[in-house]
Structures are given as C-alpha cells and as structure tokens.
N, C-alpha and C positions, 0 to 999 in steps of 0.2 A: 460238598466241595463247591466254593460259589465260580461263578463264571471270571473269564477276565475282566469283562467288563465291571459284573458287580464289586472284584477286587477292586479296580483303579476308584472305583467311586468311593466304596467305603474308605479305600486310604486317602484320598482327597479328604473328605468329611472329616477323619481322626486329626489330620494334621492340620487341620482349618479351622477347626468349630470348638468352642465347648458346648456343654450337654445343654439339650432345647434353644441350639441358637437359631437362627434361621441358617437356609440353605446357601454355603459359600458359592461364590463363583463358579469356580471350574468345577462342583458338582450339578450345581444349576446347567450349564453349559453342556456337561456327561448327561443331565438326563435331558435334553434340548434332542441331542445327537439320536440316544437311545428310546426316546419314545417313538418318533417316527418307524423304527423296524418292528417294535413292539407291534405299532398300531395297523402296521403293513403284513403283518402275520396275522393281525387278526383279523383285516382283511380277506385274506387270502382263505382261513378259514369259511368267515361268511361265503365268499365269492365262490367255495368249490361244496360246500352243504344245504345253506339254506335252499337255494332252488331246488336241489333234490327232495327236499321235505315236504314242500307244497305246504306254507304254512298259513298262507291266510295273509289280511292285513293284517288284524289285529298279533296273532302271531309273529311276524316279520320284524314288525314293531318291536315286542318283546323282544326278539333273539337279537335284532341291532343292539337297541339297550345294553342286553346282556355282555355282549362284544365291545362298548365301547366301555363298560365299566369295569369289565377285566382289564381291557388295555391300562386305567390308569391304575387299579388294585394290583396288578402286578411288581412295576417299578415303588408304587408306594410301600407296600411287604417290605423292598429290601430299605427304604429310605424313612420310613416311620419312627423310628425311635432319634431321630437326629433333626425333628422339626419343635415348633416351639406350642405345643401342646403337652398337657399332661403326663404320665408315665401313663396311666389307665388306659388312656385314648391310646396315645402313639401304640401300646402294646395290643390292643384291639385293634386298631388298623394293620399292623404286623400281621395279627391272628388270618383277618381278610385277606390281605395280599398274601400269604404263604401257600391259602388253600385256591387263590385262584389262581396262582401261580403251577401250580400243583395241578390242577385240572387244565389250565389252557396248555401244560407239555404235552399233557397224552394226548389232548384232543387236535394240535396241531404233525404229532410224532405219526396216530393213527391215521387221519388225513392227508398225509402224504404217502403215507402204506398206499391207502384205497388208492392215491391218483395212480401210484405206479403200479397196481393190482388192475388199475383201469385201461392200462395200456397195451397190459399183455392180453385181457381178453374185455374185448369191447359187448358189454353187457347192460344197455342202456335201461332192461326192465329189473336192474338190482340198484339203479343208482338210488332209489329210496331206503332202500334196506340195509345198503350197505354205511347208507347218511345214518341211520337209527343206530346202526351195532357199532360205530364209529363213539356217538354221544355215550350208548351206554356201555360198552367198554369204558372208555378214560373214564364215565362214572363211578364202576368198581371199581379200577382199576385207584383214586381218588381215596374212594370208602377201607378198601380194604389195607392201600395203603397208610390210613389217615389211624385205624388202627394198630397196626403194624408198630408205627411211628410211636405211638402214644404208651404201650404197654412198656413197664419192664424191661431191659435189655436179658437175652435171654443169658443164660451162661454157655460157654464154646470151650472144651477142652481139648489140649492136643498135646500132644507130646512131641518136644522138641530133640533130636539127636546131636549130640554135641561130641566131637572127637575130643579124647584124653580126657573126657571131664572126671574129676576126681571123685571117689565111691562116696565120703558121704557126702556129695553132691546130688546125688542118685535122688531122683524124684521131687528135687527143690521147685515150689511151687511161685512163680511169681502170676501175680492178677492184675492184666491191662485193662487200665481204661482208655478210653480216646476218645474227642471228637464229641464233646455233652454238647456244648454251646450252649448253655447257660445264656437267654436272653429275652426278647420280648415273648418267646412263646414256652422255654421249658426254665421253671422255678424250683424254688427251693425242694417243693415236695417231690418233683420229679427226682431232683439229685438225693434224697431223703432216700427215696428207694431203693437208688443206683448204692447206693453206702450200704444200708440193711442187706442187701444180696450179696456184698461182697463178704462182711462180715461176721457169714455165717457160712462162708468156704474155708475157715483156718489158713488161709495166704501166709508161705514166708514172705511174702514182700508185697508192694503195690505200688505200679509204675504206669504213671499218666504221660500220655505221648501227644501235650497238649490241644490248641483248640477247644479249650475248656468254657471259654467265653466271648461271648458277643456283646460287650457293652462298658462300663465305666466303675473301677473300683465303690464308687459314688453309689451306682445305679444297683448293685449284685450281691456288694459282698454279704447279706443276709443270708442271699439263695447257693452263694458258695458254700457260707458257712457249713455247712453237713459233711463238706469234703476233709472237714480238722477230724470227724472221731472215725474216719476209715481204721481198720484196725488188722494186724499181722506182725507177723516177729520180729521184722527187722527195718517196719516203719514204710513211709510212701514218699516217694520220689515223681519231679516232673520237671517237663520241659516247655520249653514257649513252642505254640503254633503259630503261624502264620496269621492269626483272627486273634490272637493274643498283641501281635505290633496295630494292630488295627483298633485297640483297647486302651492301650498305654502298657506295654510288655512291664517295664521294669516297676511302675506302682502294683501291677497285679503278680509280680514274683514277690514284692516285698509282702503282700496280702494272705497269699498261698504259704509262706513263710510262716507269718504273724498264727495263723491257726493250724500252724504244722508240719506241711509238707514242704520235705527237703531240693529246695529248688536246685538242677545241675545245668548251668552255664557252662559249657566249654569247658566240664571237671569231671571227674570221678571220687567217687568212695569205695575203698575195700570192703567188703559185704566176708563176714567171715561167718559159718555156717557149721555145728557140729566138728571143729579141728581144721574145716578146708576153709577156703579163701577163693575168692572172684572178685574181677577188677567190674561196677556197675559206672555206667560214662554214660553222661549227658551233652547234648548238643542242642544250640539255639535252632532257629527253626531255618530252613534254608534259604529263605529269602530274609531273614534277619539283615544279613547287612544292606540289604536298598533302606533299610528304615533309620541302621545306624549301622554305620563302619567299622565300630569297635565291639559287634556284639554279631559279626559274619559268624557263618559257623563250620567249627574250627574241629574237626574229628580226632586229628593230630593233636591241637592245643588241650585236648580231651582226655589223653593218656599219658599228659608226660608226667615224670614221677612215679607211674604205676609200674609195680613187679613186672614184670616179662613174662616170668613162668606162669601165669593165672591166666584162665580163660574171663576173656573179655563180652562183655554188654552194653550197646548202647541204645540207650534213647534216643529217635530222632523221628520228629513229626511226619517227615515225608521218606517217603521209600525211594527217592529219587536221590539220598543223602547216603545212599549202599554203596554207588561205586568210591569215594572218598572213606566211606566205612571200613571198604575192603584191603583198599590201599594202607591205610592207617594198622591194618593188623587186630579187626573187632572177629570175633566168632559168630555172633547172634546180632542182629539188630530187632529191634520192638516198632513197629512204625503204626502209623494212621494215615489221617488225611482224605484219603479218597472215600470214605464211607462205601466202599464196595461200589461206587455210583449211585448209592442209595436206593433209586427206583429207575427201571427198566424204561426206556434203551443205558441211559448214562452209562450203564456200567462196561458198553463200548466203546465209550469215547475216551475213558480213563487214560488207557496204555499212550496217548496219543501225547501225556505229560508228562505220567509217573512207569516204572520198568515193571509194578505189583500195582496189580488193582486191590488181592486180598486173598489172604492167605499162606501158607507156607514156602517159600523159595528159596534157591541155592542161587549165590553168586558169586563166581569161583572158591572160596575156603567161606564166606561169608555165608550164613543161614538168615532170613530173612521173613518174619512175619510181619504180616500186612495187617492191621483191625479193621474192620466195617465199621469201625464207629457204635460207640454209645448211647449216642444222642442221634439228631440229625441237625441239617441247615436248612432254612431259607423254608421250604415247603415241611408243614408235617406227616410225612409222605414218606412210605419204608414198603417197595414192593419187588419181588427179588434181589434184596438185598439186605438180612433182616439185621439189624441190631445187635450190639454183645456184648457181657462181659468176656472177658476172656483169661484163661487157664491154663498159663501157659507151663508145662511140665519137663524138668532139663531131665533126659535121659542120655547113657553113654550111643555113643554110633558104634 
C-alpha cells in the first residue's frame, strides 16, 4: 500500500508523461519537496548509530556513502520506470530502490525503538550493541522479508457464514486474488505461478480485487497474459484498484477483457450455481472518481436490476468501500488494498485509512474480508504479513 506521497507522485507522472519520458514538472517539484525529509532521515539515522559504532575513518566513510545512496535509491525505486532509460535499466534500478527502501524502514523504525528504549533506561555501555542489533535486525528482518516476498502466495482457507444462504450454495468456493502488481520487479513467471496454484484448487469462481498492475498496457501485457488461462466453473471477474487509474484504468480493463476476465464497473452478473442464484457486483476503485467523474464508485449503481431475494457479493478494492456496501444492501464484500501492511510496524498504521487491515469482519449485516495481497508493492518485503491466495468458503450462519 504506497504512501500518500508516493500516490500524489505516481498520479502526477500517469497524467503527465508518456512511457520513458523525462520527469514532468510537478513530479520533478514532488520529489525537490521529498528528498530533503528522505535525506533528513537519513540523517538522523547516521547522527544516532554511526558514533555508537566506533567505525573508523575508513569505515565512516563507507557508512556515509552508504546513507547517501539509499537516500537517492529510495525515491528512485518508486520513480524508475517513468525516466527515459531502458525497460532492463529502469527495472533494475526499481529492483535497488525497492530493497533499499525495504532496509532503510526497519533500520530507521528500529532506531527510533533504541532512542525511546534510551530514554527510559540511560545505558551509555549498550549504546554499541544496541547500534549492531539495530543493523542486524532490519538486516533479517530485509532477508527474511525479501523471501517471504518472493515465494508463492501461500493458499488461506476460510469459511465465510452467510445468513439465508441457499443449500446448494453450501460450500461454494470462490478464489481471491488481490494486490499482484505486476511491474518492474514481479513478471510474468511470477503471475505464471500465482495461476498454476490456483488452478489446481477446483474454484467455482475467481475474483480479483484489483491492483493487479503497475505500469502501461504497453509495458505488461505479456506478464498479465497468464491471468487469460485462470481456470474455475463460472469464470473470473475483476475490478480496478487504485494503482490500476495510475496505469490507464480503462486500456487495462479493455486488456484484462481481451484475455478473458470479466471486467465489473459499477454492475453485476447473476452467478447461478446447482439450481440457486447470487447477485456477484463489482465496484470501481474508491478513489476512481478524483481520476474520472463518470467511473466514482457507485455500490448503489452496482445492484440495480438485480433480484432482491439473492444474497449479494461485491468486489471492491478497498475495505473502506463497506460502509456504502452496507448501506447499498451487499452481504459479503471481497476487498484488498492494504496488503495486511505487508511488513511490520505498517500493519499499525493501516486502521488510520482503511476500517480492516485483514481478514474477516462484520459491519452491521455486512461480512467483510480483507486479502493481504498476492503480490506486494514498492519494497520486496513480506514480514508478518505473509501473502495469499485465498479460499474463500460460503457457509449458512
């Protein structure tokens, strides 16, 4: 889940630039503003470790270095694929900035531990020790994340309770996905995977709660390609995320189309199953209409024409799209978005957006799961907060 700021930049960038053009204005200006706090964090790191370390000149040396070239691998991670270099290049400087992005959160998160750890007990013969288990924490912490990230989403089964759900409804299986991002650093083979495991769960259904990509019909549609031969009984449905307007929403619904999946804009399809019937409703992403007016999303505009008597599902990116869900008369929503926070602390800061960081919830008649995400963003980093497909099981309540 990217920050505000790297939102504002990348939709600067999308609604400015075509692909490898140089860097427009007011994203040039964005990162003018955002490297100085970058560079003042990394600061501040130096300023509260190195001296604890006692490193030498030669040493010092390095570790400045070090610090000043995360400072710029950091903002370039998120900003690389939109300069005027290569696809190879830009996606290897991606690769850099993601992991040093990735190790300067923990090493700046833990660092601020030890200084308020330093305050409640003043222990001037740990300040070197606690400088080392600082580094080497965020270092696994990095490692084991970095794998985490990289494997397989795992499968997560759950059983959802649904009032009045009709008997042979009983045990209908739908398989979310959410949140691949498809971009400089996870390709086709990665999504090659994500398909093979799904396809070997017999899914009545398969329903992506976008976020699927980070990049340019242009740039992708190869590495999508694997998402056409998903496979289940009654086909695969999706919706735009929020990093889908930041792509070109409506060339990449037309794309996702083109090899298959059933795009739902602010609609539904009857999903009829064994003699019963459920209303399946899609909704654009929630901040859809800052990008365009006519494509806000509309939960309401989502069910009209649907039976009354069917218990209702909707897709919708963000879990913050429940209270309108609830209102609207949905039983079950399907969300993503927040990748659980992906890796520790975030998955504190979530609640601060969204009502679900992840997982099962009730909001008023509304049931409400949350994915961790498929994929990840920005860093390839997954540490208590692992990856998933997901399984999701309609049982009666």
């Amino acid at each position: 889940m990217p920050t505000t700021k790297a939102i504002r930049m990348s939709t600067a960038v999308h609604r400015s630039s075509p692909r490898h053009s140089a860097l427009p204005g007011r994203v040039r200006r964005a990162l003018w503003r955002i490297l100085p706090l970058i560079g003042g964090l990394h600061a501040y790191i130096g300023w509260r470790l190195l001296p604890a370390l006692d490193l030498g000149t030669a040493g010092l040396t390095l570790a400045v270095g070090g610090l000043v070239l995360s400072t710029v691998l950091v903002p370039l991670g998120l900003l690389a694929r939109f300069l005027a270099v290569r696809q190879a290049l830009a996606d290897r400087l991606s690769w850099l900035g993601g992991l040093a992005m990735g190790l300067f959160s923990s090493v700046l998160v833990l660092t601020v531990l030890r200084d308020i750890a330093g305050l409640v007990a003043d222990a001037p013969s740990l300040a070197r020790p606690t400088a080392i288990a600082v580094l080497g924490l965020a270092s696994l912490f990095t490692l084991v994340g970095y794998v985490n990230a990289r494997r397989v989403a795992g499968v997560v089964r759950v059983d959802v309770p649904l009032a009045g759900l009709p008997k042979d409804l009983e045990g209908f299986t739908i398989v979310q996905l959410s949140d691949i991002h498809v971009g400089p650093t996870i390709k086709g083979d990665y999504v090659q995977a994500i398909v093979d495991r799904v396809n070997q769960l017999d899914a009545d259904l398969v329903a992506i709660t976008g976020d699927v990509v980070d990049g340019s019909v242009e740039q992708l549609r190869a590495h999508t390609a694997p998402l056409g031969s998903l496979r289940s009984r009654h086909g695969s449905y999706i919706v735009t995320g929020n990093h889908e307007y930041y792509s070109g929403a409506t060339a990449w619904m037309r794309e996702f189309e083109r090899i298959g999946l059933h795009g739902l804009h602010n609609s539904h399809v009857v999903i009829s199953h064994r003699g019963a019937r459920f209303v399946l409703a899609g909704v654009t992403d929630f901040s859809a209409g800052a990008f365009d007016t006519a494509q806000a999303s509309d939960p309401v505009a989502a069910l009209a024409g649907s039976p009354p008597e069917l218990r209702r599902i909707l897709l919708a990116h963000q879990p913050r799209s429940a209270s309108a869900a609830e209102a609207a008369g949905f039983d079950l929503q399907l969300s993503g978005h927040t990748h659980g926070g992906q890796f520790w602390p975030w998955n504190f800061f979530v609640p601060l957006q969204q009502p679900f960081t992840a997982g099962l919830h009730r909001l008023g008649r509304l049931t409400v799961y949350t994915s961790r995400g498929t994929g990840y963003w920005g860093p390839p980093k997954r540490f208590g907060a692992p990856s998933e497909i997901t399984v999701l099981r309609l049982v009666s309540a």
